[in-house]
N, C-alpha and C positions, 0 to 999 in steps of 0.2 A: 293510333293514339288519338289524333284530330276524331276520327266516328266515336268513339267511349266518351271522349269530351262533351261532343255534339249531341251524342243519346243524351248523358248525365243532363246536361241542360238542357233538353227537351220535356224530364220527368217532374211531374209535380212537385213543388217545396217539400212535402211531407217525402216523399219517398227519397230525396236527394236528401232528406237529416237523416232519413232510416238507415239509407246507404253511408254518408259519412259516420255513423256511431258503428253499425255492426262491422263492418270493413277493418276499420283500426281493433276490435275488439278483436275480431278472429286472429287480424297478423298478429297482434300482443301475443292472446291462447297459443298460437301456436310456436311463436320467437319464444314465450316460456316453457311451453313443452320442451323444445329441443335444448334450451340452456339446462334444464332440469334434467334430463338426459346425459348430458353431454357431463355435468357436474356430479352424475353418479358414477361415472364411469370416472374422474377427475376424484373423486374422495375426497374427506377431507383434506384438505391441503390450507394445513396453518397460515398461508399467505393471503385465503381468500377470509370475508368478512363470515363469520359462525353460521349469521342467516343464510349463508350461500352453502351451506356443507349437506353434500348427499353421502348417503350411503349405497354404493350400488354392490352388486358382488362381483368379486373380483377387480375392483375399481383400484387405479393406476398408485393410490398414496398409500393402500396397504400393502403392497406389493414393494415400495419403498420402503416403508416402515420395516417389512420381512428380512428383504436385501440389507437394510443397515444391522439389522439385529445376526446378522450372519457374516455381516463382514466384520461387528465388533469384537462375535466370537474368534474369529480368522484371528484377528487381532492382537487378542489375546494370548492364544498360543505363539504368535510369533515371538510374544512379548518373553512367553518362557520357554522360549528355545535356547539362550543360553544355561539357563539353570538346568535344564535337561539334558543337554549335549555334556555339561561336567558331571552331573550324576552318572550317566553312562560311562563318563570317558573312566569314572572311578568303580563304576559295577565289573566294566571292560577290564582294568590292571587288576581287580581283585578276583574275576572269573581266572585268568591269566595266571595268576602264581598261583590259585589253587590248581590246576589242571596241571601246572608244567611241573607238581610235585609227584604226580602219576606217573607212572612207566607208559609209554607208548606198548600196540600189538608185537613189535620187534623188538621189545627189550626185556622180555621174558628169561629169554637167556642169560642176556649181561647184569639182569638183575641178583642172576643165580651168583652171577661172580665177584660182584657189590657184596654178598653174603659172605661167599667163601673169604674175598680177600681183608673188609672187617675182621677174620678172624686173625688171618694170618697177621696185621698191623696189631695186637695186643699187645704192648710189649715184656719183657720177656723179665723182667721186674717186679714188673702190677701182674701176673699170673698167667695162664694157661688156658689156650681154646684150640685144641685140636679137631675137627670135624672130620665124621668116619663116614658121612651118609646123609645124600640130601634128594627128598622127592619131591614133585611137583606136580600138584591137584587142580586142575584150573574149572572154572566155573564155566556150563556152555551158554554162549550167548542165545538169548534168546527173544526173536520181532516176532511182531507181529505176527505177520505173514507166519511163521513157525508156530504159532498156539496153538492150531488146528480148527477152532470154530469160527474163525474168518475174524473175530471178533477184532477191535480195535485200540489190542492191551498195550500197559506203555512197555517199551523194552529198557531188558536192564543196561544202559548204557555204560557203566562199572560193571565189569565182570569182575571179582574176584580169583586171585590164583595164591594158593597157599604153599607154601614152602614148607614142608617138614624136615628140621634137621635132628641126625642123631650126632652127638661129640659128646668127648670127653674134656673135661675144664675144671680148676680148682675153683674156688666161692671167688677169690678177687677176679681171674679172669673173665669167670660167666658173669659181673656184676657191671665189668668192665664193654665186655660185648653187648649186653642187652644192653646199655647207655648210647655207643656207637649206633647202636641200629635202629634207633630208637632217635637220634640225631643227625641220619643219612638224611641229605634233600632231600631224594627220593622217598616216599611214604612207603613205612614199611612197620606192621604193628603186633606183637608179641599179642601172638590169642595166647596162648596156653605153655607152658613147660613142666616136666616132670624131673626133680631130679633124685639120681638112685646114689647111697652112699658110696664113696670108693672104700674100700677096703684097708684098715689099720693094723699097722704092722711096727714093728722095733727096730731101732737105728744100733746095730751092735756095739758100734763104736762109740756114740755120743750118750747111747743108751736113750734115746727120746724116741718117741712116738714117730710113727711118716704113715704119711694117708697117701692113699693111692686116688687119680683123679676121678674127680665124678664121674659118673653117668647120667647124661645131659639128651633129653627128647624136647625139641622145642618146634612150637607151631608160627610161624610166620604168615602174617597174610598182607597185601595189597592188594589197590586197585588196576586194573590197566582199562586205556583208549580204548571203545570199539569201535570202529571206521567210522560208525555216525554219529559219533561222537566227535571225533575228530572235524566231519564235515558241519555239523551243528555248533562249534565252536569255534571252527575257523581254522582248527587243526593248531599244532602245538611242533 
């Protein structure tokens, strides 16, 4: 440090002012280069004064700016999570009693007996439902996987099974039963009925008219669970 002193005042006046001006000027140039730098990569940042705001890319305030706008959105949803958690919780009990109005795959049978024993409960007052014959149609399930062109069709996850009963019933009882079956928890819905008249005949005695009971064709249908149904729903 003493030899630079020692040069510096060895050099002519003129060149020790050149030196003091250009010296300070380059440090400035360049302490302003790198604050200039240094402030694009810093962005705007509203705490510094406007003349000081760079814009560089990728510079550290919009990257803040990004991050707030995304944690406001975050925010937001936390904000309507309870309003969403009751809309579900009420989508959830009303998925729930529709589904547990359905027969499960195992209750095909004891549906059949839900049928028959509606009849049997008519009572014997309100009129007549004797049942001579009952078949059952079911609908085959069918995925995907089963369409055959690999394709990615929805499956029908209500399969239909239809009940055909044949009985014989006066007007009050089959008016009686169609009400009852039509009023089972279980869903259960009158596609179709035919009925044939019964046959009119004389009462010797009273001398009055006696009808003989209908002839009754009636089509019942429901829905039933299929397994992925079950597991899509949480099962029932």
């Amino acid at each position: 440090m003493a030899a630079l002193i020692a040069r510096f005042n060895a050099l002519p006046k003129r060149q020790q002012l050149a030196v003091l001006i250009v010296v300070p000027a380059v440090l400035v140039g360049l302490l302003g280069w790198m604050c200039r730098t240094q402030l694009g990569k810093l962005g705007p940042d509203p705490s510094l004064p406007t003349i000081l705001h760079r814009h560089g890319p990728d510079n550290l305030w919009d990257q803040i700016t990004t991050m707030n706008a995304q944690i406001a959105e975050k925010d937001e949803v936390i904000k309507r999570k309870a309003d969403v958690e009751k809309t579900l919780a009420a989508l959830k009990a009303d998925i729930k009693d529709a589904e547990e109005s359905l027969p499960g795959a195992a209750e095909k049978a004891s549906m059949r007996e839900v049928i028959e024993r509606l009849a049997r409960e008519i009572p014997s007052e309100i009129g007549v439902v004797q049942i001579k014959k009952v078949s059952i149609n079911e609908e085959k399930i069918v995925s995907a996987r089963d369409s055959g062109d690999g394709a990615a069709k929805p499956k029908n996850q209500y399969p239909s099974v239809t009940y055909t009963l044949e009985l014989q019933a006066d007007m009050n009882g089959l008016i009686k039963y169609i009400d009852a079956l039509e009023k089972n928890p279980r869903f259960i819905s009158v596609r179709s009925f035919q009925v044939k008249g019964g046959a009119v005949g004389e009462e010797k005695d009273k001398r009055k008219a006696s009808f003989d009971l209908h002839a009754v064709r009636l089509e019942l249908v429901t829905y039933i669970y299929s397994v992925d149904t079950k597991k899509r729903g949480g099962g029932a």
